[in-house]
C-alpha positions in Angstrom: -48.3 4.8 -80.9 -47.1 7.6 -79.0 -46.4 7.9 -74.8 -47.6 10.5 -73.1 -45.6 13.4 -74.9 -48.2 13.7 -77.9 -47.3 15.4 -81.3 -48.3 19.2 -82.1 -50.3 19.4 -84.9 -49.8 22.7 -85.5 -46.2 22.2 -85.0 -45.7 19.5 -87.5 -47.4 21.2 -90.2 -45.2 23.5 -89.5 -42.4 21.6 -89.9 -44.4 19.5 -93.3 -44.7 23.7 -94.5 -40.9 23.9 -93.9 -39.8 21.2 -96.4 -42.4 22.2 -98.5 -40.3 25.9 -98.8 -37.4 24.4 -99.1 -38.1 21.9 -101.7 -39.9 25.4 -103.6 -43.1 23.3 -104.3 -46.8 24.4 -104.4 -49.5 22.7 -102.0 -50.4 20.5 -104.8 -46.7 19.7 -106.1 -46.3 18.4 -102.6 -49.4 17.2 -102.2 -48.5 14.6 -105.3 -44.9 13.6 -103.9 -46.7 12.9 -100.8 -49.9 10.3 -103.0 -52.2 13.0 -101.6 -55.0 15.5 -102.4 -54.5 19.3 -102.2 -57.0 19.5 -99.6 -55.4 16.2 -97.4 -52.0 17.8 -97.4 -53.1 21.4 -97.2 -55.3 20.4 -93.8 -51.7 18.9 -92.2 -49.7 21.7 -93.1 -52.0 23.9 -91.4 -52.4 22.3 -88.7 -55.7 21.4 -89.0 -55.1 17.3 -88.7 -52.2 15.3 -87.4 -50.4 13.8 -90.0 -50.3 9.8 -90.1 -47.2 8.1 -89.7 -47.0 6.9 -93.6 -47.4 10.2 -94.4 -44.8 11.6 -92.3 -42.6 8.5 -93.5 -43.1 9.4 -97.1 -41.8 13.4 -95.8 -39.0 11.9 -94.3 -37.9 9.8 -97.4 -38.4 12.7 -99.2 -36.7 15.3 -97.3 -33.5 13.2 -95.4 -35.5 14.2 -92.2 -36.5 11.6 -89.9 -40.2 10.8 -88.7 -39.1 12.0 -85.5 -38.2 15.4 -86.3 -41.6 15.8 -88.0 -43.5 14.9 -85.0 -41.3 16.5 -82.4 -38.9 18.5 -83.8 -34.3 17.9 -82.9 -34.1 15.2 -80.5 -33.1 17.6 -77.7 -36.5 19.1 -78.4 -38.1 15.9 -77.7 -36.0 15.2 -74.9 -36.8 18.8 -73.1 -40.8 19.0 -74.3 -41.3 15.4 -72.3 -39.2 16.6 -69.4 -41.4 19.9 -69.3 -44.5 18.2 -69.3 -43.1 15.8 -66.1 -42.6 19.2 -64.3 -38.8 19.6 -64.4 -38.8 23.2 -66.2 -36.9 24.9 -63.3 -34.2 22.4 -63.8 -34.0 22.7 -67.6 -33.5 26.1 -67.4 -30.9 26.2 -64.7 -29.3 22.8 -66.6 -29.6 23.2 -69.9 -27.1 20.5 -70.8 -29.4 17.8 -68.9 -30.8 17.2 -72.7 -27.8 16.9 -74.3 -26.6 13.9 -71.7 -29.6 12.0 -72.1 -29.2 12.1 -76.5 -25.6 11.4 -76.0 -26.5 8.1 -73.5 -29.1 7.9 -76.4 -27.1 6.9 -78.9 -24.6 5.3 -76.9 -26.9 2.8 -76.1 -29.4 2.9 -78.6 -27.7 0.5 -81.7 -26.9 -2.4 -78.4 -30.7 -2.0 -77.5 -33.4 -1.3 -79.9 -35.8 -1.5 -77.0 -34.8 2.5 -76.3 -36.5 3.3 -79.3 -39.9 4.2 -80.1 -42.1 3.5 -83.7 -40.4 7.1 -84.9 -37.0 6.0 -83.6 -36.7 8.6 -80.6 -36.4 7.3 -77.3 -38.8 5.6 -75.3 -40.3 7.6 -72.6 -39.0 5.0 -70.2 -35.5 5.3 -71.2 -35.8 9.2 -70.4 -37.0 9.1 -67.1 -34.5 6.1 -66.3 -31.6 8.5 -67.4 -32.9 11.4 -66.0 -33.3 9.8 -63.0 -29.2 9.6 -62.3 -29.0 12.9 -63.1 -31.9 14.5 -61.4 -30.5 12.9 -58.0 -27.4 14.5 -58.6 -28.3 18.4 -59.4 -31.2 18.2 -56.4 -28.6 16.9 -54.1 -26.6 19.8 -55.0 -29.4 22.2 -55.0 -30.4 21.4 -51.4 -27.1 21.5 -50.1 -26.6 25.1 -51.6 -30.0 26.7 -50.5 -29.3 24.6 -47.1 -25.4 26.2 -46.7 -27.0 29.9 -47.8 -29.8 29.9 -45.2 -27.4 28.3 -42.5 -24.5 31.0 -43.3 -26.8 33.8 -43.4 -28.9 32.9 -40.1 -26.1 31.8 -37.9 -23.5 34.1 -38.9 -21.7 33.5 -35.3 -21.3 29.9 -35.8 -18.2 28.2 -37.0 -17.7 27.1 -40.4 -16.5 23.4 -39.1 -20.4 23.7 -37.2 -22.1 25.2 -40.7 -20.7 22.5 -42.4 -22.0 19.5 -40.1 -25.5 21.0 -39.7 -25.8 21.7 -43.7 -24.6 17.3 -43.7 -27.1 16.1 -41.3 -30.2 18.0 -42.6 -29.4 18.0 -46.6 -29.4 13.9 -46.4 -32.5 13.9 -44.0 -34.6 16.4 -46.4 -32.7 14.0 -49.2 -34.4 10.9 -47.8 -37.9 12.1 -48.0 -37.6 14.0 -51.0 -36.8 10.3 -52.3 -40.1 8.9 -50.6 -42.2 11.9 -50.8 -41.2 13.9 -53.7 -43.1 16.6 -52.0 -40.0 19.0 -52.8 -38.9 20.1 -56.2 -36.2 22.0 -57.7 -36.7 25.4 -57.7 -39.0 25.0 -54.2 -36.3 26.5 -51.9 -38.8 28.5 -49.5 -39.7 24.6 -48.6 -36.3 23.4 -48.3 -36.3 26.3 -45.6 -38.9 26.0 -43.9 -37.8 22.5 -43.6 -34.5 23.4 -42.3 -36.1 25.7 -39.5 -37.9 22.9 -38.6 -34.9 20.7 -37.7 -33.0 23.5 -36.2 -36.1 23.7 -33.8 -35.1 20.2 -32.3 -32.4 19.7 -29.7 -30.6 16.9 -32.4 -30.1 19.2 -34.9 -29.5 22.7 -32.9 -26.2 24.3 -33.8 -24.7 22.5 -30.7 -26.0 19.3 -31.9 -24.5 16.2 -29.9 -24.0 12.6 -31.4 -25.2 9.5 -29.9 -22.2 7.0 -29.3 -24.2 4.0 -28.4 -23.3 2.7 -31.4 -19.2 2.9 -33.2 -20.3 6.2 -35.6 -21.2 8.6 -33.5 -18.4 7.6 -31.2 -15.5 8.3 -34.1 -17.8 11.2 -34.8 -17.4 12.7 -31.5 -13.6 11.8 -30.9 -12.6 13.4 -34.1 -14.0 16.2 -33.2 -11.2 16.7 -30.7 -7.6 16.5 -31.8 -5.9 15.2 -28.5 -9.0 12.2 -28.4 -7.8 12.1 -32.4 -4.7 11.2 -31.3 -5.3 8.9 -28.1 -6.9 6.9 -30.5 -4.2 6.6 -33.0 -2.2 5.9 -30.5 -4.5 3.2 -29.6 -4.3 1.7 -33.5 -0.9 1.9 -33.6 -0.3 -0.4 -30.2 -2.9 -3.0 -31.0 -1.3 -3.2 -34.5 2.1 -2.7 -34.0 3.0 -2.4 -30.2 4.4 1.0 -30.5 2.5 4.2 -29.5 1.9 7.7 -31.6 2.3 10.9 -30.5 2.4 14.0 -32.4 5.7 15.8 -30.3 8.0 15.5 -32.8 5.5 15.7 -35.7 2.4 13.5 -37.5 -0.1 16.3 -37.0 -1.0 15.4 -40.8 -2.2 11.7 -39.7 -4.1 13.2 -37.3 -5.9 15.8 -39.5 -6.5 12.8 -42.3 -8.1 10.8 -39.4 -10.3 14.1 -38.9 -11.1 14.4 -42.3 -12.6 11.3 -42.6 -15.5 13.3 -39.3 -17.8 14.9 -42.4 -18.4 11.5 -44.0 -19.2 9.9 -40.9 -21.4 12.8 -40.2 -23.4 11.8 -43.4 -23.6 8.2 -43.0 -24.5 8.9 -39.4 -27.8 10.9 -40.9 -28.5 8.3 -43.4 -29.1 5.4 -41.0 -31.8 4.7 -38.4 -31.0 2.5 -35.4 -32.4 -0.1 -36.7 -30.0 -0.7 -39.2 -26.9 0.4 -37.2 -28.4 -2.0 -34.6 -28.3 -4.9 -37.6 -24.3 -3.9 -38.2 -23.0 -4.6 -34.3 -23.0 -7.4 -31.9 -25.7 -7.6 -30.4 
């Protein structure tokens, strides 16, 4: 019936002792609302037996709770306890609104697809990790970046911000892509998101002085764009081929050239994102 989040025992009868308070019945009062023995209903409350799902139906109908709240408390408990037990604690803690996106998608979705729901009307494990998934990405990415930045700031104090920033690109999407194969790195695990770091910095490609390879067109804008008079050459170029006039920046346009510039950090991440292989599959051959 259930996934692999299981029910508390302890913690429903809890929950059965709760409504029994608040309804101000004795063990056996309840026990006949509920079609059961003293003994039966006083071994659930206490924890001593997991209540059935008809008699945690019968609670609910009783009590305007649903089944799900007997067996795992508010939805965002649900939603946290299942996370927890998949290891993401660190990121719960730093994110606690993570649950409350995942109840809200919930019951956005939920009425158009009754598949998200389980037998106690919670949802399917599945439908967590799917939504969690988007969001997970997201916060790591961020979380790499950060402990990437802080390590680069603090160990290459002498190096220009424009330098920081292009280093931090490169290595956050490498360590990105085989977080996404290995999942070797969690959040939280920032002395291996350093140690991984050092390790690039300890080859020529990713140095502080790194160069680009311009076989192929990236790497070339890449490395003109670094440069605002090779910037401009090459607007200049554009601006013949497309409308036989040239460009120069003498009497102003200094802002086309620095929105051609801006365009070097995203370059700089799609340059670490693909192999030669695949750039070799986007050019003539």
């Amino acid at each position: 019936m259930f996934g692999l989040l299981q029910p508390d025992k302890e913690k429903v009868g809890n929950r059965l002792k709760q409504i029994k308070d608040e309804m101000n019945l004795s063990f056996t009062e309840f026990g006949n609302r509920l079609g059961l023995k003293k003994t039966t209903i006083n071994s659930y409350v206490q924890g001593y037996n997991l209540a059935p799902i008809e008699v945690v139906e019968k609670a609910a109908n009783l009590s305007g709770k649903t089944a799900g709240w007997f067996y795992f408390g508010d939805i965002e408990d649900y939603i946290s306890d299942y996370l927890t037990l998949l290891g993401h604690k660190a990121m719960l803690e730093d994110h606690p609104a993570i649950t409350e996106q995942i109840k809200t998608n919930f019951f956005t979705n939920s009425s158009k697809n009754s598949g998200c729901k389980n037998e106690v009307g919670y949802p399917v494990e599945e439908f967590i990790d799917d939504c969690f998934a988007d969001i997970q990405d997201k916060i790591m990415h961020e979380y790499v970046v950060n402990t990437i930045n802080g390590y680069l700031q603090k160990e290459c104090p002498s190096l220009p911000s424009k330098q920081l920033e292009e280093n931090g690109i490169i290595i956050s999407e490498k360590i990105m892509a085989y977080i996404s194969i290995s999942r070797e790195i969690h959040y939280g695990e920032k002395e291996k998101i350093i140690n991984f770091v050092k390790n690039e910095l300890s080859t020529p490609k990713n140095s502080p002085q790194m160069k680009f390879d311009d076989y192929y067109l990236i790497g070339k804008l890449i490395n003109i764009l670094d440069d605002e008079e090779q910037t401009e050459d090459m607007i200049s170029g554009l601006s013949l081929a497309y409308t036989d006039k040239h460009f120069s920046t003498f009497f102003g346009g200094s802002e086309l050239v620095k929105i051609f510039q801006s365009l070097r950090p995203k370059l700089i991440r799609l340059y670490a994102e693909k192999d030669d292989e695949e750039l070799y599959e986007w050019f003539e051959k």
